[in-house]
C-alpha positions as CSV (number, residue, x, y, z in Angstrom):
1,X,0.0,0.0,0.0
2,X,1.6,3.4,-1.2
3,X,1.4,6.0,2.0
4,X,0.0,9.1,1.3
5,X,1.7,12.1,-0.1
6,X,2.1,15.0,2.8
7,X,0.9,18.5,1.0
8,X,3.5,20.8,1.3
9,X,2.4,24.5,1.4
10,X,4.0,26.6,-1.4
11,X,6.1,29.4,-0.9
12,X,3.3,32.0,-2.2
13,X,0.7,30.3,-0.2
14,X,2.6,30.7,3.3
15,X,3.3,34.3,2.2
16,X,-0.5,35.6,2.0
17,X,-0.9,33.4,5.1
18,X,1.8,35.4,6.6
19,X,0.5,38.6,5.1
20,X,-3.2,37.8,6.8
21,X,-1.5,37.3,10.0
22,X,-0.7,40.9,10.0
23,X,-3.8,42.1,9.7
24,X,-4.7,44.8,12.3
25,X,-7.9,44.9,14.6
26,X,-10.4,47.6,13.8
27,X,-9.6,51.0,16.0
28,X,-13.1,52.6,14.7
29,X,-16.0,53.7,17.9
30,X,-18.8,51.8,16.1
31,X,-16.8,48.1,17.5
32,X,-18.2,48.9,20.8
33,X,-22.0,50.1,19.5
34,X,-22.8,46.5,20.4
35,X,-22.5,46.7,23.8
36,X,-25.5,48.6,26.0
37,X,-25.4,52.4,25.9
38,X,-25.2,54.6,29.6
39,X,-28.5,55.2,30.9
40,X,-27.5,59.1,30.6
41,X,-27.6,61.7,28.2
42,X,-24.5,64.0,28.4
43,X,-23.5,67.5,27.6
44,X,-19.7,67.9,26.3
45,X,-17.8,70.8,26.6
46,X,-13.9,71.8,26.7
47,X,-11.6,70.8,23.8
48,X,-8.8,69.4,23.0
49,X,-6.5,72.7,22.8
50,X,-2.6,72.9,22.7
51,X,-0.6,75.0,25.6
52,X,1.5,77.6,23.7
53,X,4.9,76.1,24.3
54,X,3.2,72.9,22.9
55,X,2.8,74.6,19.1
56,X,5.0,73.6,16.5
57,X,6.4,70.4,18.2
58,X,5.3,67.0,19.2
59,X,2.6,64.9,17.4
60,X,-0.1,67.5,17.2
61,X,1.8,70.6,17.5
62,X,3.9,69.8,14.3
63,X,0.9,70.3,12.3
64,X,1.2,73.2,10.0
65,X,-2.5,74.3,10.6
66,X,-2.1,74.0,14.8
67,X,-1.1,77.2,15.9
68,X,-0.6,78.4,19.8
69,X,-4.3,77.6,21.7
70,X,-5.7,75.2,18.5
71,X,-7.7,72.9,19.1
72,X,-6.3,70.4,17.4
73,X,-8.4,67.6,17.8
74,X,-11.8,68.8,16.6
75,X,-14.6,68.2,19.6
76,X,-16.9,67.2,17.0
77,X,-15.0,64.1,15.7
78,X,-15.0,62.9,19.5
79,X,-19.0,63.7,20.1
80,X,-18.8,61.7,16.8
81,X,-17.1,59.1,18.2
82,X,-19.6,58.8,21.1
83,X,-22.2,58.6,19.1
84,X,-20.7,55.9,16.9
85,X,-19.6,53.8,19.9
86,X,-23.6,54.1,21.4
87,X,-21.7,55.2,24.8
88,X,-24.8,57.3,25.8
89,X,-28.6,57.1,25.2
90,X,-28.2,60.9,24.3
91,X,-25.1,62.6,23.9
92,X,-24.4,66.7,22.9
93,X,-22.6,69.3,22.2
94,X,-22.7,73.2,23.4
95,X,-23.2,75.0,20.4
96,X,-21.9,78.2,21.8
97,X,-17.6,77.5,21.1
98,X,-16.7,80.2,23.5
99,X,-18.6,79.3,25.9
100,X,-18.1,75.2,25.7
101,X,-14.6,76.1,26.1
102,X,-14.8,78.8,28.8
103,X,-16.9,76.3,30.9
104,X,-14.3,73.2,30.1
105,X,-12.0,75.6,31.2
106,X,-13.0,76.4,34.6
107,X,-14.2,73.3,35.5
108,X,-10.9,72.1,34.9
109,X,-8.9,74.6,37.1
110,X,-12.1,74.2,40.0
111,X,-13.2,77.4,39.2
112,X,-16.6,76.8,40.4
113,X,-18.4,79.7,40.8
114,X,-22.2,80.6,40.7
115,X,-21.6,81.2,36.8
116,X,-20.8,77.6,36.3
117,X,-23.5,76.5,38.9
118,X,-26.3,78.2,37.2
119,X,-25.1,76.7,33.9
120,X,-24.7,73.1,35.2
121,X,-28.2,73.7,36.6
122,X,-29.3,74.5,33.1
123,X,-27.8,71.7,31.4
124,X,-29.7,69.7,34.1
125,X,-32.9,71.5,33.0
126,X,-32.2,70.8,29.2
127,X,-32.4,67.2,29.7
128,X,-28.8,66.3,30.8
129,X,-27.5,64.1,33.5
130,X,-23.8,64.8,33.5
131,X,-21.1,66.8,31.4
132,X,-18.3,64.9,30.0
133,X,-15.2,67.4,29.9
134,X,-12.6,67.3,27.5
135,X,-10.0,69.0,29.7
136,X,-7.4,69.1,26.8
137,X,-5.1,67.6,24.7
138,X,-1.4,67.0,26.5
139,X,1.0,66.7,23.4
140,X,4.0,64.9,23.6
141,X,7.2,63.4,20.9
142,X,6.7,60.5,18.6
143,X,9.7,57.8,19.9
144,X,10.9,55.3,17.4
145,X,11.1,51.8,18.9
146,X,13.0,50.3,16.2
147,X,12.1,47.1,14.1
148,X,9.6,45.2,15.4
149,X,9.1,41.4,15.3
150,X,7.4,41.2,12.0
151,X,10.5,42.1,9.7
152,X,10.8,37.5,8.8
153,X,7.5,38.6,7.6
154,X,8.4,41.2,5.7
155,X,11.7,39.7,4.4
156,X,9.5,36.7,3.0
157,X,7.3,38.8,1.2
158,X,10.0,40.9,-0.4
159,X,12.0,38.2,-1.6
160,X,8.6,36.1,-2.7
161,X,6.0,39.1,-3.9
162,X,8.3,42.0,-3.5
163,X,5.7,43.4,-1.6
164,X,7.6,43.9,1.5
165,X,7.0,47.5,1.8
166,X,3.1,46.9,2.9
167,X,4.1,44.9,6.4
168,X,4.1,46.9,9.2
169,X,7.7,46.5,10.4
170,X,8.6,49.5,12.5
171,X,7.0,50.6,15.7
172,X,6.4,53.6,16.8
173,X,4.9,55.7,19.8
174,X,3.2,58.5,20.4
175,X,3.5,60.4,24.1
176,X,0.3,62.7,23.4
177,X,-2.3,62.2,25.8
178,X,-5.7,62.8,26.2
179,X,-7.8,63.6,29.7
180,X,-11.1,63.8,29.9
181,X,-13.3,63.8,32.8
182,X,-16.9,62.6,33.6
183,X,-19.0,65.1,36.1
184,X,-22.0,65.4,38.0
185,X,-24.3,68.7,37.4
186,X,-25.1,69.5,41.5
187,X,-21.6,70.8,41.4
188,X,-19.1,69.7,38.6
189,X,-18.0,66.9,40.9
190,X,-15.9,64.4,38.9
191,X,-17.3,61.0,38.9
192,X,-14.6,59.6,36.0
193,X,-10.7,60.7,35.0
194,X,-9.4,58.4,32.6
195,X,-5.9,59.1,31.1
196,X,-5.7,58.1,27.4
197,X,-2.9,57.3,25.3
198,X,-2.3,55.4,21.4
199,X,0.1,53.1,22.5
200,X,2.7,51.8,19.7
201,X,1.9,51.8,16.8
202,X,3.0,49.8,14.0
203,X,4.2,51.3,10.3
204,X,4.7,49.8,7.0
205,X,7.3,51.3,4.6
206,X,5.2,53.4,2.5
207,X,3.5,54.7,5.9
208,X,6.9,55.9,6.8
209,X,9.0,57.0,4.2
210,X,8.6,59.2,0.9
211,X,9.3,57.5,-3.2
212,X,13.2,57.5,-2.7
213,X,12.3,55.2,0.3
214,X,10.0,53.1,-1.8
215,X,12.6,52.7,-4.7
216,X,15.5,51.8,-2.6
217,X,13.2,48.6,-1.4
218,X,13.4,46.9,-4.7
219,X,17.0,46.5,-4.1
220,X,17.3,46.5,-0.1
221,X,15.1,45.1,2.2
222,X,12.5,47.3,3.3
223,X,13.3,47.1,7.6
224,X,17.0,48.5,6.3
225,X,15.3,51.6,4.6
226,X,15.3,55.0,6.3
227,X,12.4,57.4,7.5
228,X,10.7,60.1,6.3
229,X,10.0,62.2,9.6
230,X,7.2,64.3,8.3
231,X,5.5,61.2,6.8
232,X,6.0,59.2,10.4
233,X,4.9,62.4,12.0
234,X,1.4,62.3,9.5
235,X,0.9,58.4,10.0
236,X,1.2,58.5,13.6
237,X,-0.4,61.7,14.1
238,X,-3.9,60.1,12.2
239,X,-3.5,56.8,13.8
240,X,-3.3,58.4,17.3
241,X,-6.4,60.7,16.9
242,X,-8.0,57.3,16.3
243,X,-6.7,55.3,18.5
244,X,-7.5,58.2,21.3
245,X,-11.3,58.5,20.4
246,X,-11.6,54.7,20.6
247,X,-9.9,54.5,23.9
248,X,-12.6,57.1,25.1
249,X,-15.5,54.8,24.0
250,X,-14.1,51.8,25.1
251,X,-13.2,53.6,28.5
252,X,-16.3,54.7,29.0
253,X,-18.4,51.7,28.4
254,X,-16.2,49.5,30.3
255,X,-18.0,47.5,33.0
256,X,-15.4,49.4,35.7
257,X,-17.1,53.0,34.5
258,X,-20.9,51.2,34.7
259,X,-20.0,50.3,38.4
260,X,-18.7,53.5,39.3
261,X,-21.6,55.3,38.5
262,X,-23.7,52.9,40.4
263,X,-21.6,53.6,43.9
264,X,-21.0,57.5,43.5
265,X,-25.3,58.3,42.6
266,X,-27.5,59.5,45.0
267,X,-29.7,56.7,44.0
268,X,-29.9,54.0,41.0
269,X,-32.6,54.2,38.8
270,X,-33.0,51.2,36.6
271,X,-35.8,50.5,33.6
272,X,-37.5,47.0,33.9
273,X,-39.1,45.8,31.3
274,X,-40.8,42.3,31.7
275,X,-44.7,40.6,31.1
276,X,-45.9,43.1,33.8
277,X,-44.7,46.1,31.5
278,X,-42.3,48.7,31.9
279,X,-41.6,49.7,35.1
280,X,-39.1,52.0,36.4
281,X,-36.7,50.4,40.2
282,X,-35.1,53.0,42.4
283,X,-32.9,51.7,45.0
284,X,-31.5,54.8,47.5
285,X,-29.9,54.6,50.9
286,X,-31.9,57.7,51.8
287,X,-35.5,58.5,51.5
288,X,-36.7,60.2,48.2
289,X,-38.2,63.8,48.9
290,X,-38.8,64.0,45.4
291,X,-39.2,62.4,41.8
292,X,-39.8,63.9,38.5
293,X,-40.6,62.1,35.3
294,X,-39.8,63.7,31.7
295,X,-40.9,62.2,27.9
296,X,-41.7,62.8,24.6
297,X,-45.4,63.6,24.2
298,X,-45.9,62.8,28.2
299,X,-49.2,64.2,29.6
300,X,-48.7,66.7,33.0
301,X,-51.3,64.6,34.8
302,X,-49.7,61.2,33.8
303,X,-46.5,62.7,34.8
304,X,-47.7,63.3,38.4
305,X,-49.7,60.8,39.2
306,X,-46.7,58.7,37.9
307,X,-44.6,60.0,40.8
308,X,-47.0,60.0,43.7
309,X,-46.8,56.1,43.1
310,X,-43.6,55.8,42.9
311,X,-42.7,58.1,46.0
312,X,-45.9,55.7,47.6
313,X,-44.4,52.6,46.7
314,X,-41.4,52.4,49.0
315,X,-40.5,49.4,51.1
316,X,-37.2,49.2,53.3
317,X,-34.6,47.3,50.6
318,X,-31.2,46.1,52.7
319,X,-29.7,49.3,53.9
320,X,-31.6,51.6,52.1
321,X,-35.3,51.9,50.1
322,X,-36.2,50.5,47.1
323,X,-39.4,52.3,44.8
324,X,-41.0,50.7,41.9
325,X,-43.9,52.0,39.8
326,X,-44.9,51.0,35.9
327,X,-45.1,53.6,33.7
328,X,-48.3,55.1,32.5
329,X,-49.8,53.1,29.6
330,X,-50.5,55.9,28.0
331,X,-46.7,56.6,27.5
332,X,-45.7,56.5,23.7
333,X,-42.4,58.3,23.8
334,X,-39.2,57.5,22.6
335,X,-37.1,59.0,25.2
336,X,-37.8,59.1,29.3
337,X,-35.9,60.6,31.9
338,X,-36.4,60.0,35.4
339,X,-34.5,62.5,38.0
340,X,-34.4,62.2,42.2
341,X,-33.5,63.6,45.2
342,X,-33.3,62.3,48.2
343,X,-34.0,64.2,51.4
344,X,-30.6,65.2,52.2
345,X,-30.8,67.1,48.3
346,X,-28.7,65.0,46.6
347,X,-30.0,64.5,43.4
348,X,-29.8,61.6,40.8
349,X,-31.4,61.1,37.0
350,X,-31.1,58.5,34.8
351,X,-32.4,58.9,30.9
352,X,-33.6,55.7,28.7
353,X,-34.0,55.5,25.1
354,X,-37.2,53.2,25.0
355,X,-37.1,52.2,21.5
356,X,-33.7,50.3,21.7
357,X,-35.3,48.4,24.5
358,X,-37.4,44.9,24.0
């Protein structure tokens, strides 16, 4: 009996499975719309601005349209971002520019004075239950790490399909961060803080170099071919921004923020929905003085008697009170918010988007 003949994988066929190997994961916000939104809507203010001494140098700053004080990262493209990644049931942004960034401002430096009260008591009014802050954008040099340990990779492809020069085989990091910060509205109290950063980042050789680059790769291999600073500045400069906003989404949808939010409110107001309807849980460790019920289209008189029989409906729950009451039948919104305050005045809200519920 003749023993079967092993296959032996040709030369090309290992060099597209090398060349799928390298493949990179997606960076873009809409990877995490997936995953459940915040039960919040959000106001976002502040901006990613650069310092003065930070223009003209680093991985923003060397831009040739980010002069002293720009804003180089535009706040739209991360409100984008937000909305992309589902991070909040609702999610906007002042309209006003001076005044988005006068506000980021001083709630960054704790200058909160009865200015900033009365307009976190506005946004509260306007259907918000926290600001997110973009406090700013710290810019910082791009560090070459050297070859990285895909350059068999590319040697294999430049001696098999010459194509060498599309493998990602330098690595490279940026040191720009970005801070942002999650607040309550009774006083611009920061509930979240996270730091973000790109991490390295990865380059082929027509990322990082210009056409004498590319031409000296058909006779040298392409991990032995020089930079082209302002093209490494350009590719990691994009791939940062990136990287950045989806950091934020992912950040901010992470189960650590979720539980956070949970231990620092006043109170946590949760949307049932089951056979018996839809019925809105509040679990406090104080007593409620007060609830208030906002929706599309919702009747005065539906509101109120809404909220007598939820503030009726409490029953001792642990260490604190739990409340519970279905929502009125007559109820054909898309959108509900539900705010508290318990009778020491602290205050809690919560807003649901109905229609991405069951």
């Amino acid at each position: 009996m003749s023993r079967p003949r092993r296959r032996v994988p040709s030369p090309l066929a290992s060099a597209f499975a090398l060349l799928a190997a390298c493949a990179t994961p997606s960076e873009d916000a809409r990877d995490f719309a997936a995953q459940p939104p915040l039960d919040c809507a959000v106001l976002v203010v502040g901006g990613a601005f650069l310092s003065a001494d930070e223009a003209g140098a680093g991985t923003f700053g060397a831009a040739p349209d980010a002069p002293a004080g720009a804003e180089v990262m535009p706040i739209e493209a991360i409100v984008a971002a937000l909305a992309k990644g589902s991070v909040f049931q609702r999610v906007e942004l002042d309209a006003d520019a001076a005044r988005r960034e006068a506000m980021g401002r001083r709630l960054r430096t704790g200058e909160i004075d009865d200015g900033v009260l009365a307009y976190l008591q506005q946004a509260r009014r306007d259907g918000h239950d926290y600001v997110l802050v973009v406090e700013r954008l710290q810019d910082g040099p791009i560090e070459a790490q050297g070859t990285n340990g895909r350059w068999p990779v590319t040697f294999v492809t430049w001696i098999l399909l010459g194509i060498g020069m599309f493998i990602p085989d330098q690595t490279f990091e940026s040191r720009a961060t970005l801070r942002v910060t999650l607040r309550e509205l009774a006083a611009g109290r920061t509930l979240h803080d996270p730091l973000l950063f790109a991490g390295p980042i990865d380059l082929s050789l027509v990322e990082r170099t210009d056409v004498w680059g590319v031409l000296e790769s058909i006779v040298v291999p392409p991990f032995f071919v020089g930079d082209d600073a302002e093209n490494v500045r350009a590719a990691v400069r994009a791939t940062t921004e990136r990287r950045l906003l989806s950091s934020l989404v992912r950040e901010l949808k992470s189960g650590a923020m979720r539980q956070r939010l949970r231990e620092r409110a006043a109170a946590e107001i949760v949307l049932a929905v089951d056979d018996g309807g839809r019925r809105i849980v509040v679990r406090a460790a104080d007593a409620l003085g007060a609830v208030r019920l906002r929706g599309d289209g919702l009747p005065p008189d539906a509101a109120a008697a809404w909220e007598r029989a939820l503030l009726a409906a409490v029953r001792p729950d642990g260490r604190g009170f739990r409340y519970e009451a279905t929502l009125p039948p007559t109820f054909a919104g898309s959108r509900l918010q539900v705010l508290t305050a318990t009778l020491r005045g602290e205050v809690a809200s919560a807003t649901f988007a109905l229609e991405r519920r069951p």
